[in-house]
C-alpha positions as CSV (number, residue, x, y, z in Angstrom):
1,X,-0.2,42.1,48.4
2,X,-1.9,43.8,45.2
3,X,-3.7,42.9,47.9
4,X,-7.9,43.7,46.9
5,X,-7.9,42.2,43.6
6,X,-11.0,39.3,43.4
7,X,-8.8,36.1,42.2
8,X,-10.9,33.7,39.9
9,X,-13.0,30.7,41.2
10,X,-10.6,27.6,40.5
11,X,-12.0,24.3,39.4
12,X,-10.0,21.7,41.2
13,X,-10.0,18.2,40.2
14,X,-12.2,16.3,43.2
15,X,-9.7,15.1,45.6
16,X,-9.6,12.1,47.5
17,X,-13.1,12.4,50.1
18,X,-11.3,10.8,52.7
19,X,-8.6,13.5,52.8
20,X,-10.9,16.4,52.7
21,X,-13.4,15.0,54.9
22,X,-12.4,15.6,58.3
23,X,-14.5,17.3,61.2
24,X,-13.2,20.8,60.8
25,X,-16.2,21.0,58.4
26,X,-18.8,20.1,61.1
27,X,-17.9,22.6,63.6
28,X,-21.1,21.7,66.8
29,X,-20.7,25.1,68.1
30,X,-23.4,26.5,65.6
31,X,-25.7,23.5,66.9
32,X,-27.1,25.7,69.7
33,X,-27.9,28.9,67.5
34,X,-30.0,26.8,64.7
35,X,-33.1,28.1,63.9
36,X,-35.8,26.0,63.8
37,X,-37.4,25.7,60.3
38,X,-40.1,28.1,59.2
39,X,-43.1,27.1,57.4
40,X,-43.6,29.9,55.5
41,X,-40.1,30.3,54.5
42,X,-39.9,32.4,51.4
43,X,-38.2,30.4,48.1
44,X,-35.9,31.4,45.4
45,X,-38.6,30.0,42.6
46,X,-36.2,31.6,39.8
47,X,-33.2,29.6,41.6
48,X,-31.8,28.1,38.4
49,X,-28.3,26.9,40.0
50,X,-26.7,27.2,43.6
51,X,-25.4,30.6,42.8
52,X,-29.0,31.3,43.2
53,X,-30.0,29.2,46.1
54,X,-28.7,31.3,49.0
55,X,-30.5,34.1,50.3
56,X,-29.0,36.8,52.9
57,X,-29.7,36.2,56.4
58,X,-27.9,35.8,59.8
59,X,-25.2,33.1,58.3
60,X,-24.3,35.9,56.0
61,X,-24.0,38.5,58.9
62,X,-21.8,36.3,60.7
63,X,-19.8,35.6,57.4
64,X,-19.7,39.6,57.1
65,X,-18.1,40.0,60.3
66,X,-15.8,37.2,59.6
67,X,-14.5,38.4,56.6
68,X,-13.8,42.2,58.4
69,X,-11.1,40.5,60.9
70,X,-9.9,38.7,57.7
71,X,-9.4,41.8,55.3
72,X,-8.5,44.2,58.2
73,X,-5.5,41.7,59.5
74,X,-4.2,41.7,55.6
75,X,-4.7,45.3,55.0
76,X,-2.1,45.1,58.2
77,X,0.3,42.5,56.3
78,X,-0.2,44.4,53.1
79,X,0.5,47.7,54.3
80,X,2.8,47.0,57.0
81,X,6.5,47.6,55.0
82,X,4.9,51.2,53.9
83,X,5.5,52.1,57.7
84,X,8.0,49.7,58.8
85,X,10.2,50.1,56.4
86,X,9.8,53.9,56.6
87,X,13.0,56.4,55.8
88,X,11.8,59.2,58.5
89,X,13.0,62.6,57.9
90,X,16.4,63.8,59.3
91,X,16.1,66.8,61.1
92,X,19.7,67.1,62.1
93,X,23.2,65.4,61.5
94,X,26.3,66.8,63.3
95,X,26.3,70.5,62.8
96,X,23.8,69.8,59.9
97,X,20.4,71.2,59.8
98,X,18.0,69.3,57.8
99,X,14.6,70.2,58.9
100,X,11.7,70.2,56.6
101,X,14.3,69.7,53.7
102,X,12.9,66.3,52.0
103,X,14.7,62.5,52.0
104,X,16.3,63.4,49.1
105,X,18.0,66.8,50.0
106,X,19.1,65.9,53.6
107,X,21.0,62.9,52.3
108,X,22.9,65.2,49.6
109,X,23.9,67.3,52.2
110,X,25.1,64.6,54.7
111,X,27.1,63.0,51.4
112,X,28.3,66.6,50.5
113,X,29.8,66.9,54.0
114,X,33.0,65.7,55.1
115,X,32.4,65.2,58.3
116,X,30.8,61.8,59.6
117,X,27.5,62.8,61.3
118,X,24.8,60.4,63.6
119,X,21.2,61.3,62.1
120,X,18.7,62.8,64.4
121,X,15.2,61.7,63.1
122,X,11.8,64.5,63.7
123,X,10.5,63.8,67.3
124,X,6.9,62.7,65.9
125,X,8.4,60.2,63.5
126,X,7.2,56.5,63.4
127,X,9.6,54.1,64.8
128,X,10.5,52.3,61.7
129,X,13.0,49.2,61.2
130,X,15.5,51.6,58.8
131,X,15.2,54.1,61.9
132,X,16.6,51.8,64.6
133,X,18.9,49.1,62.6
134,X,20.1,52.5,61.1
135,X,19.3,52.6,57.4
136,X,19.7,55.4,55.8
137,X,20.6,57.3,52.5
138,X,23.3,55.3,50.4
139,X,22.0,51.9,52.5
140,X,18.4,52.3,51.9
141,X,18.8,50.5,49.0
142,X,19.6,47.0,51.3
143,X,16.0,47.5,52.7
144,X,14.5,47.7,49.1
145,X,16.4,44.7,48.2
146,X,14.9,43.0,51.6
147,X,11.4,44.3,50.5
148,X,11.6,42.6,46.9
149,X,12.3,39.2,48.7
150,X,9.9,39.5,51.1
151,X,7.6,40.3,48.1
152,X,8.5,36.9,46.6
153,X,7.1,35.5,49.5
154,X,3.4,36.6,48.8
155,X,3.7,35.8,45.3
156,X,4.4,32.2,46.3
157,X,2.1,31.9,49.0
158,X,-0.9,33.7,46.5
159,X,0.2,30.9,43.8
160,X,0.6,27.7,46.3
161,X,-2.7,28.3,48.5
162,X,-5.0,28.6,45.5
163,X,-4.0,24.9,44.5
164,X,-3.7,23.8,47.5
165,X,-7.4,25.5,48.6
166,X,-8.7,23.6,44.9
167,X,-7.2,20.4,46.8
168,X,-8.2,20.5,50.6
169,X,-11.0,23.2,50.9
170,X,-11.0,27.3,51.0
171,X,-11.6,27.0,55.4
172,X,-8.2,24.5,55.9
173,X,-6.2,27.2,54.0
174,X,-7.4,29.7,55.3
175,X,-7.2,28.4,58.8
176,X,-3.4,27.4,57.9
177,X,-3.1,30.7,56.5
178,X,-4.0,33.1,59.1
179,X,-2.1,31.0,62.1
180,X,0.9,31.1,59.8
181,X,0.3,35.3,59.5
182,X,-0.2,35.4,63.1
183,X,2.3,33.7,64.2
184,X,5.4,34.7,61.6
185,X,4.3,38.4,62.1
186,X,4.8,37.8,65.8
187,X,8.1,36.3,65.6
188,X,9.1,39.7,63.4
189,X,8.0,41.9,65.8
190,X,11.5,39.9,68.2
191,X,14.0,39.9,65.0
192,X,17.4,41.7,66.1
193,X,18.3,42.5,62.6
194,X,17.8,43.1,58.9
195,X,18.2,39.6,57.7
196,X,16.2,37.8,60.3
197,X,13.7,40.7,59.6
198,X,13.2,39.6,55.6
199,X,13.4,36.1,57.0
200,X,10.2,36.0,59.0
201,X,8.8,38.9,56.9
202,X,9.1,36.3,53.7
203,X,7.5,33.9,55.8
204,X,4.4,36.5,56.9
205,X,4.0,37.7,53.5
206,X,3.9,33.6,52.2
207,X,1.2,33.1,54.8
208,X,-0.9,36.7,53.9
209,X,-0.6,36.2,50.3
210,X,-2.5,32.9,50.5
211,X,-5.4,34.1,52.5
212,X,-5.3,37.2,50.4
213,X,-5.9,34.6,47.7
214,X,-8.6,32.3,49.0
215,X,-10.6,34.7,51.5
216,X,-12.2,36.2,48.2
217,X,-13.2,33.2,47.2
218,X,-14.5,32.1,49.9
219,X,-16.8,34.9,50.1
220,X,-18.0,34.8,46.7
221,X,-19.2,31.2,47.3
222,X,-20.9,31.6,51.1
223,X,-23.0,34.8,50.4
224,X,-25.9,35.3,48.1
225,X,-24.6,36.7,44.3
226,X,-26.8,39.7,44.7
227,X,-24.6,40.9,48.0
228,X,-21.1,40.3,47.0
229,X,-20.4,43.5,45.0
230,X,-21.3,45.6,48.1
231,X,-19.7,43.4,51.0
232,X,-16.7,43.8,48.6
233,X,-16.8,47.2,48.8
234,X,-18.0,47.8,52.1
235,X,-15.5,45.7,54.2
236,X,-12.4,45.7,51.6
237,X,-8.8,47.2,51.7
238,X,-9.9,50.7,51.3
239,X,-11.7,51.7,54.9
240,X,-9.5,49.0,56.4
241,X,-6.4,50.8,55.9
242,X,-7.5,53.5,57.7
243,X,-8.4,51.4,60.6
244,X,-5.0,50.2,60.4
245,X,-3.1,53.9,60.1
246,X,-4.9,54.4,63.6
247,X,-3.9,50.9,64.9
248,X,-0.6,52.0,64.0
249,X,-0.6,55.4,65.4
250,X,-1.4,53.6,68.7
251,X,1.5,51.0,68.0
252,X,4.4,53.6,67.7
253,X,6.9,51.5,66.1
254,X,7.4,48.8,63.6
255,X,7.6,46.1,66.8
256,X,4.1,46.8,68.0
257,X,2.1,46.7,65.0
258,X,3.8,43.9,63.8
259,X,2.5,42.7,67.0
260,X,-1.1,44.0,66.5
261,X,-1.1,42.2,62.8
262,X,-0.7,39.1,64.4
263,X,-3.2,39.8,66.8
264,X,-5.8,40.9,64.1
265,X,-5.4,38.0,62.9
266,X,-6.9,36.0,66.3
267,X,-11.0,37.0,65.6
268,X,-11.0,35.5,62.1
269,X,-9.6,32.4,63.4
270,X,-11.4,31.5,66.0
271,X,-14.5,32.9,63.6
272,X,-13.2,30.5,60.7
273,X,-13.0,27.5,62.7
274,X,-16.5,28.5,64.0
275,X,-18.3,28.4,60.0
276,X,-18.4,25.9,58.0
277,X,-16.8,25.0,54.7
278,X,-17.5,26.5,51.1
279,X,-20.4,24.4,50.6
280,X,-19.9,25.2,46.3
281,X,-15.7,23.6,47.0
282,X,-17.8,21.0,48.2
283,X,-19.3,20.9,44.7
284,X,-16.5,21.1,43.0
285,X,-14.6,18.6,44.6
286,X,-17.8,15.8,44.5
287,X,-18.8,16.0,48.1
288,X,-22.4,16.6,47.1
289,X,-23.7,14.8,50.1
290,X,-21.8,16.7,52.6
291,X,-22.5,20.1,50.5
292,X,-26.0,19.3,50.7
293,X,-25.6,18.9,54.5
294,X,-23.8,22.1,54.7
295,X,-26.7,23.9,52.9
296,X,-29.3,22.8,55.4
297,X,-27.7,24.1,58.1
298,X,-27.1,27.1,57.2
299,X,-30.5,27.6,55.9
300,X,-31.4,26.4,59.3
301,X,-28.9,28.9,61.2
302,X,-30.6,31.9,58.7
303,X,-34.2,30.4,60.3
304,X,-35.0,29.6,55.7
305,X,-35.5,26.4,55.8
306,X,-38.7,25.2,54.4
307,X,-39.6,21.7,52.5
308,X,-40.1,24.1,49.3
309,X,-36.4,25.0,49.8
310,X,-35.1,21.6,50.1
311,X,-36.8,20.1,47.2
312,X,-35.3,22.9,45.5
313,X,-31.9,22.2,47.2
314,X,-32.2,18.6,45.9
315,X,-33.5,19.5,42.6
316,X,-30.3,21.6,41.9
317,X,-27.6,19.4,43.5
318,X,-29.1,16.4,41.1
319,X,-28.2,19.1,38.6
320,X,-24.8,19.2,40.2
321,X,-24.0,15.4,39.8
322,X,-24.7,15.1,35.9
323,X,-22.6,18.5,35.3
324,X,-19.6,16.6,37.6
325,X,-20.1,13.7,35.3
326,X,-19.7,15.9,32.4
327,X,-16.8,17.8,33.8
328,X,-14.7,14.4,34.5
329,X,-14.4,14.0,30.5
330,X,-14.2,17.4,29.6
331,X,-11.5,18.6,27.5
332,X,-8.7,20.6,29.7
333,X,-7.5,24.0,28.7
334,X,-3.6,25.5,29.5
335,X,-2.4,28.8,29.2
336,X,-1.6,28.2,25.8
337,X,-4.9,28.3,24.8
338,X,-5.3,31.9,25.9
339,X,-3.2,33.0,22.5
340,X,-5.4,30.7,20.8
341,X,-6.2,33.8,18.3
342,X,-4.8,36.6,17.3
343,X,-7.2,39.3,19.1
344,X,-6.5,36.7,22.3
345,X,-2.8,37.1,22.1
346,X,-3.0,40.9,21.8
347,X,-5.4,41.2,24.8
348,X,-3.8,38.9,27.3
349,X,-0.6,40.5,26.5
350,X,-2.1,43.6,26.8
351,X,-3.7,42.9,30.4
352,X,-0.4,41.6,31.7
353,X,1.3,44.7,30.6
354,X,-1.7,46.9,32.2
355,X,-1.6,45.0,35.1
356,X,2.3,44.8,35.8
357,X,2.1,48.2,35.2
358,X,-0.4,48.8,37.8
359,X,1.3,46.9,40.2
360,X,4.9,48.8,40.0
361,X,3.0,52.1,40.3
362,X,0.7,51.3,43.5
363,X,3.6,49.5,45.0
364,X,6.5,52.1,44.0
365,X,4.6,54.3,45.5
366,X,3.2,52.2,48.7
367,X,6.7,51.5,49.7
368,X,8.0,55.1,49.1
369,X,5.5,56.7,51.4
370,X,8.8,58.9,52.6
371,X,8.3,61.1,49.6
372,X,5.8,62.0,50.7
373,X,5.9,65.2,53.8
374,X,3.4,65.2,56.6
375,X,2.1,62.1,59.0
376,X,2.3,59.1,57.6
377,X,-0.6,57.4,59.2
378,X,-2.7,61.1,58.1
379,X,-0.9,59.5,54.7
380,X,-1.9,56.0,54.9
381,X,-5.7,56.9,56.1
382,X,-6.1,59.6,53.5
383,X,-4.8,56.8,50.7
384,X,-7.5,54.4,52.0
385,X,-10.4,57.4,52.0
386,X,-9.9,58.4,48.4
387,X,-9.9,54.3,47.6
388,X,-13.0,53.9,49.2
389,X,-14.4,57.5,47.2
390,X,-13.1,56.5,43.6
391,X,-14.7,52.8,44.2
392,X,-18.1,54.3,45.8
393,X,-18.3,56.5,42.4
394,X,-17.0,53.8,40.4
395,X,-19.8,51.6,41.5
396,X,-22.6,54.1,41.7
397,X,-21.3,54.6,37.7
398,X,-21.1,51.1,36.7
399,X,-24.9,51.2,38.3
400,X,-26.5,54.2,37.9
401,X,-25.0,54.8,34.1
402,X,-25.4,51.4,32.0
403,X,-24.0,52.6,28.8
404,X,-21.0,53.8,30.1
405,X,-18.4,51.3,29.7
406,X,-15.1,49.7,31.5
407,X,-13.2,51.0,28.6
408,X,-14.1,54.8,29.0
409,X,-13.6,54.5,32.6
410,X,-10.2,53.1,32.4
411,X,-8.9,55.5,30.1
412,X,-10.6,58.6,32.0
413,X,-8.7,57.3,35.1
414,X,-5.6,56.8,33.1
415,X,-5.8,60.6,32.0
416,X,-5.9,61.3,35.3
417,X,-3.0,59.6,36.3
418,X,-1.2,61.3,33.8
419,X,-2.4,65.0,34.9
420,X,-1.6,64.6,38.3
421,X,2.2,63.1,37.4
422,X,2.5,66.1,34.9
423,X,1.7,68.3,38.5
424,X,4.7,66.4,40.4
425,X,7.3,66.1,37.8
426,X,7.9,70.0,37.3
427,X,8.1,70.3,41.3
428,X,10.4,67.0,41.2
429,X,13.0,69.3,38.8
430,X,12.5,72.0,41.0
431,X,10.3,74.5,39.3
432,X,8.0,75.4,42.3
433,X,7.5,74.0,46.0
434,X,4.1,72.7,47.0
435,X,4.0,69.8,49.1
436,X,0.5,69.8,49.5
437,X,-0.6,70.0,46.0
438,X,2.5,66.9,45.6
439,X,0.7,64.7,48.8
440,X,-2.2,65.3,46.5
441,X,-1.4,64.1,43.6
442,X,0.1,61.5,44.3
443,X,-2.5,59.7,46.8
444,X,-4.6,60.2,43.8
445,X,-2.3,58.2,41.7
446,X,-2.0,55.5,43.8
447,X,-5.9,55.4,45.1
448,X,-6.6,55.7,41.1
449,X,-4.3,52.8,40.4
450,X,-6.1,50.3,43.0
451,X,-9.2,50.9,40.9
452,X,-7.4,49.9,37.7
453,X,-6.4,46.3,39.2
454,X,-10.4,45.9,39.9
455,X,-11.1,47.0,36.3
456,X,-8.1,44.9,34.8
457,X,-9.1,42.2,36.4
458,X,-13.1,42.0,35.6
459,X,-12.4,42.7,31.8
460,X,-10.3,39.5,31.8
461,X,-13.4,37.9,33.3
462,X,-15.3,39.4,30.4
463,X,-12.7,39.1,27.6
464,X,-12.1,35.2,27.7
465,X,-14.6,32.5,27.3
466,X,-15.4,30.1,29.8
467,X,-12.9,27.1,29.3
468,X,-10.3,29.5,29.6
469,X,-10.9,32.2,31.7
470,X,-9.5,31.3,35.2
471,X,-6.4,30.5,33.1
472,X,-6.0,33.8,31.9
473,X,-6.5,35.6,35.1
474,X,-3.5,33.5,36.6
475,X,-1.7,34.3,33.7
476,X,-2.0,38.1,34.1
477,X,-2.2,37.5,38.4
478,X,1.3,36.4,37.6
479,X,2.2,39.8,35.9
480,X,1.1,41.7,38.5
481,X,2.8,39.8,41.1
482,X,6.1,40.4,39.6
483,X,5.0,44.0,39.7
484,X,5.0,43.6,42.9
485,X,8.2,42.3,43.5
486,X,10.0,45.3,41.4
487,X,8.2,47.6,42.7
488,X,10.4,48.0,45.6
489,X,13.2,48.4,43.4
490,X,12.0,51.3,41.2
491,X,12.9,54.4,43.3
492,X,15.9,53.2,43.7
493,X,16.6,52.1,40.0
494,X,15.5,55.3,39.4
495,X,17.6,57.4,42.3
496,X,19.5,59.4,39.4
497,X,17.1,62.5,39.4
498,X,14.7,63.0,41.6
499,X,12.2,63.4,38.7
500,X,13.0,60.1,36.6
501,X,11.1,57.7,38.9
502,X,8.3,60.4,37.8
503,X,9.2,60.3,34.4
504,X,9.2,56.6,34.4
505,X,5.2,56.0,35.6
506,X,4.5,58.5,33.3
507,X,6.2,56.7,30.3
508,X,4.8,53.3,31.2
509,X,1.2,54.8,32.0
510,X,1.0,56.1,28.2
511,X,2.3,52.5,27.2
512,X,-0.9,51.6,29.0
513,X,-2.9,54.2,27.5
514,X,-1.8,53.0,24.3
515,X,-2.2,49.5,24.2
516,X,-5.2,49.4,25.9
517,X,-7.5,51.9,23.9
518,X,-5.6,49.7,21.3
519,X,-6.2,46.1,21.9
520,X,-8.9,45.8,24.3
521,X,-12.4,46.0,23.0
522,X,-15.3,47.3,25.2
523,X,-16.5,44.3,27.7
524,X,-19.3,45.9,29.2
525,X,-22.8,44.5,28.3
526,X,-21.7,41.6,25.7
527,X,-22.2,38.0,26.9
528,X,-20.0,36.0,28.0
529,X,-18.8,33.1,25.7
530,X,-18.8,29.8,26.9
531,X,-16.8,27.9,23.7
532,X,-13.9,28.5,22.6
533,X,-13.3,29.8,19.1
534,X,-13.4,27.5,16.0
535,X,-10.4,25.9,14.6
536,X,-10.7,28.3,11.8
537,X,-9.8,31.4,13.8
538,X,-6.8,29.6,15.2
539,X,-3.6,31.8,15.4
540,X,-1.1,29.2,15.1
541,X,-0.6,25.5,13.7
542,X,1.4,23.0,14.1
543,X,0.9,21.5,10.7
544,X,0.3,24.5,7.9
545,X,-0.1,22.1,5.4
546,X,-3.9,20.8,6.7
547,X,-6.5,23.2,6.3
548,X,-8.2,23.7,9.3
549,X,-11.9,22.9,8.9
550,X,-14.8,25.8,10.0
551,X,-16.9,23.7,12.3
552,X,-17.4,25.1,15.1
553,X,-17.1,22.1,17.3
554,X,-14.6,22.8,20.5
555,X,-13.6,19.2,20.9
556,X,-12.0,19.7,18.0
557,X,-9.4,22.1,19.4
């Protein structure tokens, strides 16, 4: 789920090429919409690595509209418990009338009352799972419980697709992947009770988390490096989700969009099996013949192809072959080695903190949407509008102001956050009523928070050198993931005072605050190491009594 996060690009080991090598990766379909090669075909003459090599054209359109089936079917999976596992309002139990009092007040009058009542839910509510299994007050904290394990699900899936996709190829997975999510979100949409519900819910989530992980990827390695930022933006979580608050205005109940998820999910499979394979996994796994294949045709499909280009093309995958060489009897690198100093220990420890942190509060608050008063789906679709404005003005920033830095933007947000928690926390304790000015506030915490996970996430990129980094981002991915899982726990740990799970996000965000402006150094502008540190800077030793010499050679380490 943390759903829009860009996971790093592993580096598998190259796998067997028998076992990868199988005619998924040769679909013939695109054999009729070739374009014929164009003599005057323009070339990348500063191409000084494959990054460089692609260019945009229609392969990247049809890669575009591939990947907006993809990301709208997981903003579905993602989002999905925020409506299904929805506590509606109780407008009436027994003699009881509990209209427009909040979640929280309706069920201390029904426990204040002696009588036992049957709830009577608003007439425009959303048909939720807690609604019709009949989940409510004291036993809403069964469907947490189910939440958290379904959660487990994607944090498995997220970790065993990107090995597997390192393994057998970013397509298979994702082919595997979105099947699996169409077809366990299907069977949901038939469960009969709670239990079978987090049963096939564990299994969508498994499926969701691994596209979630690879689909990224994938689309960082098949479109030109120049495009990626804004196809990220353009067709990510953010205007998806409001797609899916009207898909599930349509749907009416937790049945039918489970249903429409696993429809969703349809268009990018038949699109996947369409396109062809990752031609840099191809790279990376030692297929250089069949990436080199895959290459020309899609500079053939974008109507590119020119001999300049596939000189060039040959030029750079010779390149390819003596770095694979060099790569077979390279030194490997384990977590470990990202506390290999002492500034590395404090700022991977940092980021996991910062990014469990971030987790627990977009998730608490995801899966709480009943706090909230008012539609849910005008809820959900306002949540994904101010995601999509804080990460327009977020990029136009980064862009338009050089000097300003990940650092001063982070904090600014985290300021934020903090302002707009100080709003809700007095009218938590019950110092004024506003639940407009609440709605507010809080879909600014939570569209605030999603840009945080983007900004964790690329200063980890920038912090660590080479050897390490992927390392470190799984590290910290694992962090957030566990977020993740407690998330769905935290109103409910929390259920003592309507204020405390308030005064909890608020005590965790100045942790944040602190650590960060602490720890992590400004990232923006330096460039990026490719060594590790010397021996001399090491932070720990397993034999204190050798000096440890000042060369700094990294096969040393």
């Amino acid at each position: 789920m943390v759903e829009e996060v860009l996971p790093p690009v592993p580096e598998g080991l190259p796998p067997d090429e028998d076992t990868v090598s199988i005619n998924l990766d040769d679909p013939p379909i695109f054999k009729q919409h070739m374009v014929e090669p164009s003599e005057g075909s323009e070339s990348p003459k500063t191409a000084k690595n494959l990054g460089d090599y692609l260019v945009f054209g229609w392969y990247t359109v049809f890669i575009c509209v591939m990947h907006e089936f993809d990301v709208l079917s997981q903003a579905g999976a993602f989002t999905y418990m925020a409506l299904a596992g929805l506590f509606p309002d109780i407008s009436q139990c027994g003699s009881l009338n509990l209209t427009n009092i909040g979640p929280d007040a309706s069920c201390a009058a029904i426990e204040a009352s002696a009588n036992v009542c049957t709830p009577h839910y608003a007439a425009d509510s959303f048909k939720s799972m807690p609604l019709e299994f009949g989940y409510y007050c004291s036993t809403k904290s069964y469907v947490k419980l189910a939440v958290s394990f379904q959660m487990i699900g994607m944090l498995l899936g997220a970790t065993s697709f990107g090995q597997f996709s390192d393994m057998y190829g970013r397509r298979k997975l994702l082919l595997i992947g979105s099947a699996g999510t169409s077809i366990c979100s299907l069977l949901t949409s038939f469960t009969p009770n709670l239990m079978w519900f987090s049963v096939t819910q564990f299994c969508t989530l498994f499926f969701a988390g691994g596209v979630g992980t690879v689909h990224t990827v994938f689309l960082m390695e098949t479109v030109p490096k120049d495009h990626r930022f804004w196809i990220h933006l353009v067709i990510g979580f953010s205007p998806n989700m409001i797609i899916f608050a009207f898909l599930a205005y349509l749907a009416g109940d937790w049945r039918w969009t489970a249903r429409v998820i696993s429809g969703l999910c349809i268009p990018h499979i038949i699109l996947q099996w369409i396109g062809f394979e990752s031609p840099r996994w191809l790279v990376q796994s030692g297929q250089l013949d069949k990436a080199t294949e895959i290459y020309e045709k899609i500079e053939k499909y974008n109507g590119t192809a020119s001999a300049e280009r596939s000189k060039l093309l040959n030029e750079l995958i010779d390149e390819e072959r003596v770095k694979l060489a060099e790569r077979k009897t390279a030194k490997k690198y384990y977590v470990w080695h990202t506390f290999y100093t002492k500034p590395m220990i404090g700022e991977n420890l940092t980021m996991a903190y910062c990014l469990l942190v971030s987790a627990i509060l977009y998730y608490g608050l995801v899966f709480n949407m009943e706090e909230l008063v008012g539609s849910v789906y005008a809820n959900i679709a306002l949540l994904g509008l101010l995601r999509t404005i804080f990460g327009c003005i977020l990029g136009a920033l980064d862009y338009l102001w050089p000097k300003l830095g990940r650092k001063p933007i982070c904090i600014t947000f985290l300021i934020a956050i903090l302002v707009a928690l100080a709003i809700v926390i007095p009218e938590k304790l019950g110092f004024y009523t506003n639940n407009l000015v609440r709605n507010i506030s809080m879909l600014s915490v939570t569209a605030m928070i999603s840009q945080i996970f983007v900004i964790g996430f690329l200063v980890t990129g920038e912090l660590f050198p080479t050897p390490i980094r992927n390392v470190a981002t799984a590290f910290q991915q694992v962090f957030s993931r566990l977020g993740v899982v407690f998330a769905a726990q935290f109103f409910v740990i929390f259920n003592f005072n309507p204020a405390a799970p308030y005064f909890a996000m608020a005590t965790m965000v100045i942790g944040f605050l602190i650590l960060f402006g602490t720890f992590i150094p400004e990232t923006k502008g330096t460039p990026l190491s490719d060594h590790m540190p010397p021996k001399s800077e090491k932070a720990w030793h397993w034999n204190s009594g050798k000096t440890a010499p000042t060369k700094d050679v990294e096969s040393t380490l």
